[in-house]
C-alpha positions in Angstrom: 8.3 -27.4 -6.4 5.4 -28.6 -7.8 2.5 -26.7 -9.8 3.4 -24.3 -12.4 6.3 -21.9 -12.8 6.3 -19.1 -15.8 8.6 -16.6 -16.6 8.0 -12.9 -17.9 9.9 -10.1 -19.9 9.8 -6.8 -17.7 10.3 -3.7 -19.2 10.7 -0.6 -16.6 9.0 -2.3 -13.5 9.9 -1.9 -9.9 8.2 -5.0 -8.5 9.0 -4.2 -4.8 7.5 -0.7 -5.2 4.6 -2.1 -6.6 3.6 -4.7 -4.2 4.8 -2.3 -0.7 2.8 1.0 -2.3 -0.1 0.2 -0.1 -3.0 -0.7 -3.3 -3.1 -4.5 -2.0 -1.9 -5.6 1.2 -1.3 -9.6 1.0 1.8 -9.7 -0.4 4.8 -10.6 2.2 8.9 -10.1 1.0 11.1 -13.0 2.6 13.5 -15.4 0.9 14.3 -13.2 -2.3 10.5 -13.2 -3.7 7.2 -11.7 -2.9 4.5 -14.2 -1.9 0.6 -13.4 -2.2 -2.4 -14.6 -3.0 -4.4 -13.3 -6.4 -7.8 -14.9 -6.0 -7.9 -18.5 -5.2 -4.0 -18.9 -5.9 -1.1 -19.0 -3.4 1.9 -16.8 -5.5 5.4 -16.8 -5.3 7.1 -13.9 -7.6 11.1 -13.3 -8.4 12.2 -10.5 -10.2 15.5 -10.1 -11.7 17.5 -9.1 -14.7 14.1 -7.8 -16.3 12.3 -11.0 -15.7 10.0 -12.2 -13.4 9.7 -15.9 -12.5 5.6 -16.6 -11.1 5.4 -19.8 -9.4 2.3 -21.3 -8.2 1.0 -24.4 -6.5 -1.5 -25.5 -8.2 -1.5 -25.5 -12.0 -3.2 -23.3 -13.9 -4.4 -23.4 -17.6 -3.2 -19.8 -18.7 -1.4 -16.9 -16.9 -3.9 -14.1 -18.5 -5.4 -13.3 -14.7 -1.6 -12.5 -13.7 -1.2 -10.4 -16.6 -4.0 -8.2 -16.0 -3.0 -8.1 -11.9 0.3 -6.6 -12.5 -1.0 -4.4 -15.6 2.4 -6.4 -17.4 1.0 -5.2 -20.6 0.9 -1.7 -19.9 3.2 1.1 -22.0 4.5 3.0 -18.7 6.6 5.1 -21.0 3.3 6.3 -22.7 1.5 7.0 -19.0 4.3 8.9 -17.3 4.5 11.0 -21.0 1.2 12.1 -20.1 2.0 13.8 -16.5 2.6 17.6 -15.7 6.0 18.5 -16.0 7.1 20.5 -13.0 10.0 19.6 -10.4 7.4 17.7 -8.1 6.2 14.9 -10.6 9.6 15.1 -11.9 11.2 14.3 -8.5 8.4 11.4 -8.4 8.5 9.5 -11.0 12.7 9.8 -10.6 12.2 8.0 -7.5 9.7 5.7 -8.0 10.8 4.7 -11.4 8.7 1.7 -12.4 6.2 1.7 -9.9 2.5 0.4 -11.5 -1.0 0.1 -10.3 -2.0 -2.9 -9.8 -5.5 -4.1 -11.3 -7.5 -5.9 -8.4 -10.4 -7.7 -7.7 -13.4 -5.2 -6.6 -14.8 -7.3 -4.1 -11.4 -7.7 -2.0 -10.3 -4.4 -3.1 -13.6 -2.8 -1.7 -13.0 -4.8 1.5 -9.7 -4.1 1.9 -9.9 -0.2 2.0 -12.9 -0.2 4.0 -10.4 -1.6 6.9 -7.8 1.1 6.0 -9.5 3.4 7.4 -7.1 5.6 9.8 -4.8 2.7 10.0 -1.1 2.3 8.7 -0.1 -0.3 5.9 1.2 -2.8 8.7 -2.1 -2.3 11.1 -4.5 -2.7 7.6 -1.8 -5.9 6.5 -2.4 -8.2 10.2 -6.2 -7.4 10.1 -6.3 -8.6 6.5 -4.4 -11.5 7.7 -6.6 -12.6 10.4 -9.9 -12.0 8.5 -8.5 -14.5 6.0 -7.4 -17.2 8.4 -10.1 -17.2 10.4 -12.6 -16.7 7.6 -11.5 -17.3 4.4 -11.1 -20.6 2.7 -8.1 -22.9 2.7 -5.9 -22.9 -0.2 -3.0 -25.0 -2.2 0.5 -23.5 -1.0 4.0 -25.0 -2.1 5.7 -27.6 0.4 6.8 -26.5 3.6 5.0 -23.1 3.1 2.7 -22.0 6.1 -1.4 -22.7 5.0 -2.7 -19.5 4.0 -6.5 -18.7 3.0 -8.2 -17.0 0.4 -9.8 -13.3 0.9 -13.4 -14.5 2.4 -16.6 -14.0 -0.2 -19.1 -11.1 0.5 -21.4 -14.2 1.0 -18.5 -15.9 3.7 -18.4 -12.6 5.8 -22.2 -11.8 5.5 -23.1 -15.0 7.7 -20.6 -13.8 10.4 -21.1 -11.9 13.4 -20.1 -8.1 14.4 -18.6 -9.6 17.4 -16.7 -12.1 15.2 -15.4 -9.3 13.0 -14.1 -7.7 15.9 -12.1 -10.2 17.2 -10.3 -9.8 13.6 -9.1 -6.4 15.4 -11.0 -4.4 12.8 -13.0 -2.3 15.7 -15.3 0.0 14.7 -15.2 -0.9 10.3 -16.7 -4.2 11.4 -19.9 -3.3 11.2 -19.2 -1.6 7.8 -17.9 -4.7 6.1 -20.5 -6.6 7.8 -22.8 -4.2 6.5 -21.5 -3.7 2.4 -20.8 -7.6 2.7 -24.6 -8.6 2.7 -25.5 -6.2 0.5 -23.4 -7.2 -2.1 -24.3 -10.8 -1.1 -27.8 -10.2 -1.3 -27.5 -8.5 -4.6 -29.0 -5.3 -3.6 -25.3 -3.7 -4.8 -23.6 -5.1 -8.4 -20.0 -4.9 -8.1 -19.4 -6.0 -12.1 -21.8 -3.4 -13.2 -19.2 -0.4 -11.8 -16.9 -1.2 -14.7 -19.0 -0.1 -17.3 -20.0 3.1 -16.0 -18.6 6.4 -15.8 -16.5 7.2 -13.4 -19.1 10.2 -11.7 -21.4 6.9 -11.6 -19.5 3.9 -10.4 -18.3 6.5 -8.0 -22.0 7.1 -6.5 -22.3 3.6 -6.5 -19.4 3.0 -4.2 -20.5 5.6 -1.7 -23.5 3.9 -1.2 -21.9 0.9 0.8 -21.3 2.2 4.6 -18.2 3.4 5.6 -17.2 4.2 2.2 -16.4 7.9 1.5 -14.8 9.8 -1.1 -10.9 8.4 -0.8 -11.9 5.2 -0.2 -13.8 5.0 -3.1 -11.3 6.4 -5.5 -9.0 3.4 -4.4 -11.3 0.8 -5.1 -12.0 3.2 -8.8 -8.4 3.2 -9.4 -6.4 0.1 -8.0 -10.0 -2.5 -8.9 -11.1 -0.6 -12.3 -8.5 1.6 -13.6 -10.6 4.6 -13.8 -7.3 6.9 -14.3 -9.8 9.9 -13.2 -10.1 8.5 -9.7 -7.4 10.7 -7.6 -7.3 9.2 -3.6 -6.6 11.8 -1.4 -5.4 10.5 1.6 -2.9 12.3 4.2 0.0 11.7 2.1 -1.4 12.7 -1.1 -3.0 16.0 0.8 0.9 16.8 2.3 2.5 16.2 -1.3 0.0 18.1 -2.8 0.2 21.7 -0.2 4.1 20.9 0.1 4.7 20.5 -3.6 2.3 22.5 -5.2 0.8 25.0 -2.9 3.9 26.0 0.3 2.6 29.4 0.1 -1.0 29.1 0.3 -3.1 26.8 2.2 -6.1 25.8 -0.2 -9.3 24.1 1.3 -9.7 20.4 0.0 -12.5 21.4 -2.0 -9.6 23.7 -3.6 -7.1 21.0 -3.7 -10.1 18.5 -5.4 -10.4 20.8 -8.1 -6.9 21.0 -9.2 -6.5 17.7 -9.2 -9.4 17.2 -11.6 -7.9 19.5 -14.0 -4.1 19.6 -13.3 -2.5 16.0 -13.7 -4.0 14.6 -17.0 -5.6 11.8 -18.4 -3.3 9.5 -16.3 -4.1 11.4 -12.8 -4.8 8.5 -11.0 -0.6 7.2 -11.7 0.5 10.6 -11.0 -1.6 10.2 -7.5 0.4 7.1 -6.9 3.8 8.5 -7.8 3.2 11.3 -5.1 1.7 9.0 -2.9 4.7 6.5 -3.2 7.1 9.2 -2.7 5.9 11.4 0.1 6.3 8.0 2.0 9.0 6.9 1.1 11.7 9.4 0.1 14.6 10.6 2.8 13.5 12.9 5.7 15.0 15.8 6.8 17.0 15.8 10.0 
């Protein structure tokens, strides 16, 4: 094909898990590889005998942006050290050996989880789809690949419509994106000024955009910033975390908030992930 193709060492990654663990939901399995866009880039990505091929259409000067999307850099060894050691985050991390967060841009990231709301991975994954190709701008793909588009700008989506939201299937977060859209495109809300504050602060800074609450802005704190404090709760996390640490007792979530705070370490925001991976993912009883 044409474009660029590089190759990367992998040390204890599980691509698949990584891509399907519901931080970014662009990415598509078929014909041995993941395919995706990061940014303005079509991506095609192999992984195999600890290396992973990146292929892209257009050329591209360096491969620092990839890097920093897959955290490729990251000591995993050093992060999962840091976790509790009890038979829960033991059981997790056995499971999901490998898995990563992913480091994303805020803007699509932000976007992304405000459509999340109440829906499943596959429901969030064919709005995203259709907001793109009906919105978002064309981009290079390899021969004989379908045309796929770019995640639309704050500034794309704030000259839409509610109603042409809505035919995106979003329902009632429409008026939410449309909403956090033009105030980021107006520049009453900074997006690059969140990664040089404190968690507590970027935090109150998310919450100001509508339809944004706690969880959702935890996601975009963890999966867009890598603030490791940042612990989503979502239903998954809140059943891994009664089932696995409290099956006696039924703690309020203002209970369960605390002990996250203090419990899983200076990596909390992994350990969420590892629980969060695994409560979906692991066998059901019959």
């Amino acid at each position: 094909m044409n474009g660029c193709q590089q190759v990367f060492a992998l040390r204890n990654y599980d691509l698949a898990a990584t891509l399907a663990s519901g931080q970014a939901f662009r990415w598509r399995y078929r014909d041995s590889a993941w395919h995706g866009v990061i940014g303005p880039r079509w991506v095609r990505l192999h992984a195999a005998d600890n290396l992973l091929t990146a292929q892209t259409a257009a050329p591209v000067p360096d491969w620092n942006w990839l890097t920093h999307y897959l955290q490729l850099d990251l000591d995993l060894d050093r992060v999962l050290a840091t976790f509790p050691s009890d038979d829960a985050m033991r059981s997790a991390v056995a499971a999901c050996s490998g898995l990563r967060l992913l480091r994303q841009d805020p803007w699509e990231c932000l976007a992304s989880f405000i459509l999340s709301s109440t829906k499943q991975i596959v429901q969030i994954q064919q709005i995203i789809a259709l907001l793109c190709e009906h919105h978002g701008s064309a981009i290079e793909v390899a021969p004989g690949h379908a045309a796929i588009h770019a995640f639309p700008s704050p500034a794309q989506i704030a000259a839409l419509s509610e109603a042409e939201l809505r035919a995106c299937k979003m329902g009632f977060r429409a008026p939410y994106l449309l909403a956090t859209a033009r105030l980021i495109a107006h520049g009453k809300l900074n997006l690059a000024r969140l990664e040089s504050m404190s968690v507590v602060e970027a935090r109150e800074q998310l919450l100001q955009f509508p339809g944004v609450g706690r969880k959702i802005a935890d996601c975009v704190l963890l999966f867009a910033y890598g603030f490791q404090a940042a612990f989503p709760v979502d239903v998954w996390v809140m059943k891994a975390l009664r089932e696995l640490y409290f099956p006696k007792r039924r703690p309020n979530p203002q209970r369960l908030l605390r002990f996250t705070e203090s419990y899983f370490g200076t990596h909390a925001g992994y350990a969420q992930q590892y629980l969060f991976h695994y409560m979906r993912t692991r066998p059901r009883l019959a």
